[in-house]
BAFI-3210 file (N, C-alpha, C; in Angstrom, 3 decimals, decimal comma, padded with zeros to 6 digits):
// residues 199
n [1|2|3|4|5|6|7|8|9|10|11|12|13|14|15|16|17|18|19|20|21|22|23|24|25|26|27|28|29|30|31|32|33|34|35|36|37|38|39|40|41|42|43|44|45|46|47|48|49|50|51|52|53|54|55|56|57|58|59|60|61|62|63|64|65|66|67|68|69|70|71|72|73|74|75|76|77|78|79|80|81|82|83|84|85|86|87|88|89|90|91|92|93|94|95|96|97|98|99|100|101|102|103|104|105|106|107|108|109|110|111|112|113|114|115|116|117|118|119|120|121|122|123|124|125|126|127|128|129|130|131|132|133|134|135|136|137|138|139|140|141|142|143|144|145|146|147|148|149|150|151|152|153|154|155|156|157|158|159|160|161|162|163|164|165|166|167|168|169|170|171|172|173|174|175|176|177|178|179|180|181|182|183|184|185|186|187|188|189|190|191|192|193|194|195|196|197|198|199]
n.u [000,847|000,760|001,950|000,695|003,384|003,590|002,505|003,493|005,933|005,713|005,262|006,937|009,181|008,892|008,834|011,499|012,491|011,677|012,622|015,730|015,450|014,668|017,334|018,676|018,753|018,494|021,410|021,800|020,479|023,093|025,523|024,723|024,984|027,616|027,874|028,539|028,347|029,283|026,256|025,998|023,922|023,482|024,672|025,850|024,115|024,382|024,684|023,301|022,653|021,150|018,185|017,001|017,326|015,709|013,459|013,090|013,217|010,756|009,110|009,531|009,536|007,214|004,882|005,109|007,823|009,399|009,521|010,860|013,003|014,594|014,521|016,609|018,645|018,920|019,194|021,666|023,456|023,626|025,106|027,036|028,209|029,506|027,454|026,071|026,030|028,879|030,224|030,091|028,686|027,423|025,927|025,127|025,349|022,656|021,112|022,333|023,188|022,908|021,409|019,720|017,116|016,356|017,404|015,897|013,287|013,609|011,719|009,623|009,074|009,252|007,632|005,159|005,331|005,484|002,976|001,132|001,940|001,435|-001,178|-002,182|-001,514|-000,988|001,700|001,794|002,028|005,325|005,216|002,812|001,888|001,183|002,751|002,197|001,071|003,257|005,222|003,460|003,931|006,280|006,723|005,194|006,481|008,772|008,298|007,699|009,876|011,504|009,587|010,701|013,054|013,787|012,844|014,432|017,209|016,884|016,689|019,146|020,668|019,845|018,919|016,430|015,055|012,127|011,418|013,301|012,240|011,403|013,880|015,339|014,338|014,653|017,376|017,943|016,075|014,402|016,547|017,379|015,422|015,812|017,522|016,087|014,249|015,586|016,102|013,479|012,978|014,851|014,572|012,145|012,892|014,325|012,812|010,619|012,097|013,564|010,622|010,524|012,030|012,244|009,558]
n.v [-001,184|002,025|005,287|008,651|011,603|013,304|016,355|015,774|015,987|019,085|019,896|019,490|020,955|023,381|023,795|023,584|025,648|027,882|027,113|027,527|030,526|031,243|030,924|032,554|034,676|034,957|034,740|037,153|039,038|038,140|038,954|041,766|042,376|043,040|045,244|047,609|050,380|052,508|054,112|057,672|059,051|056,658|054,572|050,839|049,552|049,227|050,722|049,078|047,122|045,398|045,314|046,433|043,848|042,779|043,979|043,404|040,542|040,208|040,966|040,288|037,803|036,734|036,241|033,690|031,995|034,242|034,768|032,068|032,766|034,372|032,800|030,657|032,810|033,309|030,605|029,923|031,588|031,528|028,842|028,662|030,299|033,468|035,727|037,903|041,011|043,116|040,976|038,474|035,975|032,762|031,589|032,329|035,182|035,508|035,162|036,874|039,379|043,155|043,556|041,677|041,079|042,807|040,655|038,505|039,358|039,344|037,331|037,510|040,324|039,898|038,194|039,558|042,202|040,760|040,095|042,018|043,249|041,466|041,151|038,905|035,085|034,365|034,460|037,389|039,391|041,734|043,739|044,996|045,864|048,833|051,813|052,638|050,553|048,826|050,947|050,990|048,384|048,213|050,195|048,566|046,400|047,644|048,563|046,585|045,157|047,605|047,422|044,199|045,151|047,439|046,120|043,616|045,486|046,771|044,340|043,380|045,816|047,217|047,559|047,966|046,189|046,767|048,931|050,620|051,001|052,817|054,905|052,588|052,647|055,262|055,103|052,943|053,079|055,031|056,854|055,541|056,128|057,869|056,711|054,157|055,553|055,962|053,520|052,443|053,730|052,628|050,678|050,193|051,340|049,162|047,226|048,500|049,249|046,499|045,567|047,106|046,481|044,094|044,051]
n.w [000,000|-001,111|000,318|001,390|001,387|001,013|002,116|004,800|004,038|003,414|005,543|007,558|005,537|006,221|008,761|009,466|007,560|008,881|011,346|011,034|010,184|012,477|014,060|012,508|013,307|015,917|015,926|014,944|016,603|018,609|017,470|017,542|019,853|020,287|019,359|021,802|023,888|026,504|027,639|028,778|030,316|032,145|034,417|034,343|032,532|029,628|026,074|023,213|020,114|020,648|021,031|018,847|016,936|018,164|017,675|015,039|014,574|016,004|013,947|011,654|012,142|013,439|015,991|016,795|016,078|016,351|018,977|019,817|018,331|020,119|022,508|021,882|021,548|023,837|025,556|023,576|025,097|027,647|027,430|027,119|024,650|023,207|023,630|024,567|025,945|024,548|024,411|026,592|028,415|029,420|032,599|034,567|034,406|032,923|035,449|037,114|036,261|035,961|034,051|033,435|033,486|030,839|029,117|029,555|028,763|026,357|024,378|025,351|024,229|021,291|020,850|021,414|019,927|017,441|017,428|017,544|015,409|013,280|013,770|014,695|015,104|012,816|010,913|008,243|005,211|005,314|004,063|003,953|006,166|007,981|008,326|011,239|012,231|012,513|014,059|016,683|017,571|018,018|020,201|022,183|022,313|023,444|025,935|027,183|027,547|028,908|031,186|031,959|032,476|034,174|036,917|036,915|036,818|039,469|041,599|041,353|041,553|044,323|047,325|049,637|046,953|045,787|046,814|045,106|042,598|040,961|040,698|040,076|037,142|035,965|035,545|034,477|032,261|031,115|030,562|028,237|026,259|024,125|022,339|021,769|020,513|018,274|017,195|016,658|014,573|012,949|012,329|011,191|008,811|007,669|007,280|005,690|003,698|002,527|001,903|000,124|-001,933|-002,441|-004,192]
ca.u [000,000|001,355|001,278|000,821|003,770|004,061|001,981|004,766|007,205|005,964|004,710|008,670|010,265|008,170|009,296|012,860|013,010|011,289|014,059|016,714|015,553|014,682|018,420|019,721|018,096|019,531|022,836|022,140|020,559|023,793|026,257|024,430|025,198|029,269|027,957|028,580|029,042|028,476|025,289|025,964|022,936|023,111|025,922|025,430|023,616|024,865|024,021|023,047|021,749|020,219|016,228|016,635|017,550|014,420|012,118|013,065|012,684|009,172|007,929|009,935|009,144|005,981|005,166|005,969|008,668|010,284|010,270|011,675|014,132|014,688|014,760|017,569|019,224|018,815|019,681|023,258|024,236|023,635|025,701|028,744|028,307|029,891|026,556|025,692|026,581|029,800|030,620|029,972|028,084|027,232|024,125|024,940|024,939|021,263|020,492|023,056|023,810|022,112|021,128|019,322|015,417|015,937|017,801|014,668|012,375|013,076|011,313|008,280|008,789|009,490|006,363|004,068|005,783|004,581|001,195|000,659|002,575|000,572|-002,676|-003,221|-000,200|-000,750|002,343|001,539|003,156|005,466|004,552|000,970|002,012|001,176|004,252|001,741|001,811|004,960|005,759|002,643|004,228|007,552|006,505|004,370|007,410|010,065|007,136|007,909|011,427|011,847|009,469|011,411|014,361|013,174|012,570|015,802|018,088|016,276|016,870|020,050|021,276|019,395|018,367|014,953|014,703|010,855|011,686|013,749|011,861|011,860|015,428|015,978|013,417|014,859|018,625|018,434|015,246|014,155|017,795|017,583|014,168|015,882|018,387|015,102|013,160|016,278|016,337|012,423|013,154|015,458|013,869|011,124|013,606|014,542|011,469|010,265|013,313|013,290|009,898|010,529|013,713|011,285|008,550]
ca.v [000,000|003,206|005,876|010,000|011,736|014,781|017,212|015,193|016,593|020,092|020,802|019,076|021,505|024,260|024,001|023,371|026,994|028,518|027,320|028,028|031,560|031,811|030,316|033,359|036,214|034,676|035,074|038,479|039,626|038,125|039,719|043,084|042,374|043,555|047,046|048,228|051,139|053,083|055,398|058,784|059,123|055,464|053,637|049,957|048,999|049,802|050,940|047,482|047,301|044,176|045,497|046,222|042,666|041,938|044,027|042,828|039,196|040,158|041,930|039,615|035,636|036,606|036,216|031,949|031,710|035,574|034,304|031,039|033,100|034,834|031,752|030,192|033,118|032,962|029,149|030,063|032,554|030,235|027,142|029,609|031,310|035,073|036,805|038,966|042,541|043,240|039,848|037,855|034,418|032,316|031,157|033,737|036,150|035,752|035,450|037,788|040,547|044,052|043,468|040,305|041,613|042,774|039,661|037,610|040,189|039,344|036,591|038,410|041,378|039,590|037,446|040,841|042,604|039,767|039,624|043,432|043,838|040,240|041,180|037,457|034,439|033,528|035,463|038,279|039,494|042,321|044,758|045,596|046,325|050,182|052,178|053,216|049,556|049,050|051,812|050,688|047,133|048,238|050,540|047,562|045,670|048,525|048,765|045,189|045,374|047,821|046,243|043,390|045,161|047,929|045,103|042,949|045,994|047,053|043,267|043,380|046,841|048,164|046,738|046,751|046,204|047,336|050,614|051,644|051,210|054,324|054,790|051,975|053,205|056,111|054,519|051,595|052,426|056,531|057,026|054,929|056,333|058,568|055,587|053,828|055,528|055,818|051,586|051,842|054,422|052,055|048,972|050,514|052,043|048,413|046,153|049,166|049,349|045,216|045,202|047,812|045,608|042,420|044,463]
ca.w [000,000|-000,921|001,160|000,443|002,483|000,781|003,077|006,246|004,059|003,298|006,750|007,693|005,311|006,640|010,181|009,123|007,675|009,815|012,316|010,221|010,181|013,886|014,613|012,012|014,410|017,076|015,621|014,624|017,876|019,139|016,772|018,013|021,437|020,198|019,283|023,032|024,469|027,631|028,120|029,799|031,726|033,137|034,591|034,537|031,419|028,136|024,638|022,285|019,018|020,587|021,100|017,646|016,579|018,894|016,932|013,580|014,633|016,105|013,001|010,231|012,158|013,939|017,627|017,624|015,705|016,605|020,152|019,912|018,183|021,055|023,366|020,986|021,633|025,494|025,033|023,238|025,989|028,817|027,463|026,825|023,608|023,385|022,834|025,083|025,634|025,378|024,483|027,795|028,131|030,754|032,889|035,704|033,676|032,719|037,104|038,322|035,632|036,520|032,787|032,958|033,241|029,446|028,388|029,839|028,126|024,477|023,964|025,218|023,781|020,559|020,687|021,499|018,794|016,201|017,181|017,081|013,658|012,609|014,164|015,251|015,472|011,474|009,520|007,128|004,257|006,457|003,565|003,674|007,647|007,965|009,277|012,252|013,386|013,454|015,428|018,052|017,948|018,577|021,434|022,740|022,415|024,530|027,360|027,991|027,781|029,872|032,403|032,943|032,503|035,207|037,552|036,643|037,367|040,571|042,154|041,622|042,125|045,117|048,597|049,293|045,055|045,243|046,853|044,178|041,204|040,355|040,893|038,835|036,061|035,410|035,120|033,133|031,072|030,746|030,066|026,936|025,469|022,671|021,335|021,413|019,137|016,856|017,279|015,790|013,354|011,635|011,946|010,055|007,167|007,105|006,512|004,316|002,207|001,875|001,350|-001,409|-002,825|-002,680|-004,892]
c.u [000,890|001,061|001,979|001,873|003,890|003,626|002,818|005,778|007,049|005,959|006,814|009,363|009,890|008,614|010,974|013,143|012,989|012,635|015,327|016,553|015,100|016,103|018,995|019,268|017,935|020,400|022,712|022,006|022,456|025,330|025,890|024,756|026,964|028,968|027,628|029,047|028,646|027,654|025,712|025,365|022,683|024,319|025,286|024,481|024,006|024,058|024,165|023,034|020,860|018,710|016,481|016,718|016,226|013,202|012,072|012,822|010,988|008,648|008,772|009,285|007,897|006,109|005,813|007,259|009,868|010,482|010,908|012,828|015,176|015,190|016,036|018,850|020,057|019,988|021,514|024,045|024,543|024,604|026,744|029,236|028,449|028,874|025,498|025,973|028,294|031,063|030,922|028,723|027,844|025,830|023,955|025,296|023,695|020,437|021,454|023,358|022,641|021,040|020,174|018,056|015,193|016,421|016,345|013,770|011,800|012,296|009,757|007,662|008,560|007,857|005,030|004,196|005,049|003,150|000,431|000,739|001,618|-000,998|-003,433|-000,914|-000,383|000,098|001,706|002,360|003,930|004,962|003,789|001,039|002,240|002,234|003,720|002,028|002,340|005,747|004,745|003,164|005,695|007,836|006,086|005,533|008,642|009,224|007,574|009,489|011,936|010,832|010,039|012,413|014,815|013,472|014,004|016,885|018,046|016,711|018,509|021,154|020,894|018,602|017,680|015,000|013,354|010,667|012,126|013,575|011,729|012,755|015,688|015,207|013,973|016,567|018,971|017,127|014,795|015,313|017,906|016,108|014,190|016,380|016,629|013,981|014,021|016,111|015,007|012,458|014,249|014,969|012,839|011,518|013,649|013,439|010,982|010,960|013,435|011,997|009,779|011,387|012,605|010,540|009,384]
c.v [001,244|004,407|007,507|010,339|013,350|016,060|016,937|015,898|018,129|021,041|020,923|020,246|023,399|024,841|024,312|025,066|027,686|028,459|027,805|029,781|032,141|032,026|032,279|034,747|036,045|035,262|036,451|039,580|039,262|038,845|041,553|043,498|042,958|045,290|047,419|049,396|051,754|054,532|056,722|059,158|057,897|054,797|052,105|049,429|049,728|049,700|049,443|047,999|045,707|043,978|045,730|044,930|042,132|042,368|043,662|041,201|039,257|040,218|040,551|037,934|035,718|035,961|034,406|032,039|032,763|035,553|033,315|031,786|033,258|034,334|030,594|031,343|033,204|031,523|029,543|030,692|031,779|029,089|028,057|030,346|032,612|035,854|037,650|039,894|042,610|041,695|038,285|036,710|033,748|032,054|032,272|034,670|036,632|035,610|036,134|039,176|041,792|044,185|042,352|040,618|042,124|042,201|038,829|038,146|039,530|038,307|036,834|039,201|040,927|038,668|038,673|041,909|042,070|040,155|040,742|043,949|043,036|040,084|040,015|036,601|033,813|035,210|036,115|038,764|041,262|043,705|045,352|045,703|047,519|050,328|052,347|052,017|048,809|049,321|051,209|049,338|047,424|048,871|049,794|046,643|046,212|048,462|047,954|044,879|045,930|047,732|045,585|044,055|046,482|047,500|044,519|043,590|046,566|045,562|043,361|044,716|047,625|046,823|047,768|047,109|047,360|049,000|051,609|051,648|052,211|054,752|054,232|052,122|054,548|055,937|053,792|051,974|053,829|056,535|056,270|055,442|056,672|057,657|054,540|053,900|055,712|054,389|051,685|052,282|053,091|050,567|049,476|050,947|050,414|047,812|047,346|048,907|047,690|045,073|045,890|047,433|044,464|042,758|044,385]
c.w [000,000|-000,110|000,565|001,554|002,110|001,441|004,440|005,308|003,964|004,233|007,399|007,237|006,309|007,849|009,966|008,571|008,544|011,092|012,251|010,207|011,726|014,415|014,141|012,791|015,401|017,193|015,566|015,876|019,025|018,755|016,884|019,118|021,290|019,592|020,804|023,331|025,678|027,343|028,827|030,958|032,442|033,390|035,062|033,671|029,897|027,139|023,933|021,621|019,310|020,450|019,216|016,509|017,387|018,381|015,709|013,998|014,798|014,591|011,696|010,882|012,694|015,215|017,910|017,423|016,247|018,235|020,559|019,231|019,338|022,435|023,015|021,272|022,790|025,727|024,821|024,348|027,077|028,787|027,114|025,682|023,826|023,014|023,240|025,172|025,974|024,983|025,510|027,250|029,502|031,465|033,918|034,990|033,152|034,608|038,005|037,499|035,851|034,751|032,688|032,662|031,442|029,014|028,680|029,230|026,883|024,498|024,173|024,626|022,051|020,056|020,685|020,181|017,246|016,086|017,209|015,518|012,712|012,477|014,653|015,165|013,106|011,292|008,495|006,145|004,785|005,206|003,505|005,379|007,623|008,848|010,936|013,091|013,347|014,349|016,644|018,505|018,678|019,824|022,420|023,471|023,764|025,628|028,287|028,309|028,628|031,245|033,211|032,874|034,039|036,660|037,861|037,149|038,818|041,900|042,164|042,091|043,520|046,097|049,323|047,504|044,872|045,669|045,844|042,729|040,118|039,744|039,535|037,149|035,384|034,858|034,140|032,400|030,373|029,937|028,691|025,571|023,659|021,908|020,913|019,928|017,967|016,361|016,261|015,040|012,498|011,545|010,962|008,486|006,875|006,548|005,506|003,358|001,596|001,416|-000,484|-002,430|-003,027|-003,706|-006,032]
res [x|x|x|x|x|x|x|x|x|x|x|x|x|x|x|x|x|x|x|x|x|x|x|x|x|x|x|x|x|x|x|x|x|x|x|x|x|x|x|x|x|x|x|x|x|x|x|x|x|x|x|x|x|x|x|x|x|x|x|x|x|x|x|x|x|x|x|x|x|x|x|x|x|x|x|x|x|x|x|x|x|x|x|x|x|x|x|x|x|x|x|x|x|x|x|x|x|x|x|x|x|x|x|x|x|x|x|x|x|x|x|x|x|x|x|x|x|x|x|x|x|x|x|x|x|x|x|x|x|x|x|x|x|x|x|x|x|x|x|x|x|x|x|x|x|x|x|x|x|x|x|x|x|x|x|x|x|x|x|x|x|x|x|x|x|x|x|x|x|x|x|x|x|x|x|x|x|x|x|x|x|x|x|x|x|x|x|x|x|x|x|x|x|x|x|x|x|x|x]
***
């Protein structure tokens, strides 16, 4: 008896990219993590280009896939890969670094990102995604970021933590607002400008 397999293989190859392109925005969020430098107004968390490697995964793999990115990327850092800020690695580094609350983020922010830009968890074509939400996904996306990241630097820099939320709100996350909206300004030149190279 023969049997049909070809829908096992297309769903198969299906996943197989898909991973393949979660893995490569991994890499890239992690290859962003070496543009470092220090902030002025904050000591103790530095300039990335990593949130912006976190909103292009959202908005290009969509909330499943653009957070398993995300969690792949997590994943690499932990088992000793150089790809965190700065070039650091390690598992204490994601539960002891004053940084860790927006390393734990992405995969949130990255998944919220999607499903604002996507309007649901099925992929869209990223073109016919108005610039407006974009920008509301990518704000959606920094909210959460600096949330946990808020949080994350507060635990570890300050005793009682919940006292100084504030404190730590205006250090590790105000202080970054303007690089911010440069980060969504160019994520948006990009997917525009590919979508306008794809056309």
């Amino acid at each position: 008896m023969a049997t049909n397999t070809e829908s096992v293989d297309l769903v198969g190859d299906e996943a197989a990219t898909n991973l393949a392109r979660a893995a490569l925005f991994a890499a890239l969020v992690g290859a962003f993590a070496y543009v470092s430098f220090p902030n002025p107004l904050s000591a103790g968390v530095p300039i990335t280009l990593q949130v912006l490697g976190v909103f292009l995964a959202g908005i290009m793999l969509g909330p499943v896939w653009g957070s398993l990115s995300m969690v792949l990327y997590l994943a690499a850092g932990a088992v000793g890969a150089p790809v965190f800020s700065g070039g650091t690695a390690g598992i204490s580094y994601l539960i002891a670094s004053p940084t860790l609350g927006f390393l734990w983020s992405y995969p949130f922010a990255a998944g919220v990102i999607g499903l604002v830009a996507h309007r649901g968890t099925s992929l869209s074509e990223v073109d016919a995604v108005p610039t407006p939400v974009l920008v509301g996904a990518m704000v959606a996306g920094t909210a959460i970021i600096y949330g946990f990241g808020t949080v994350g630097f507060a635990v570890i820099q300050y005793d009682p933590w919940y006292a100084s939320l504030w404190q730590a709100f205006l250090v590790s996350s105000l202080a970054f607002v303007p690089i911010e909206a440069v980060k969504i300004a160019a994520a948006v030149g990009i997917v525009k400008n590919d979508a306008i190279a794809a056309a």
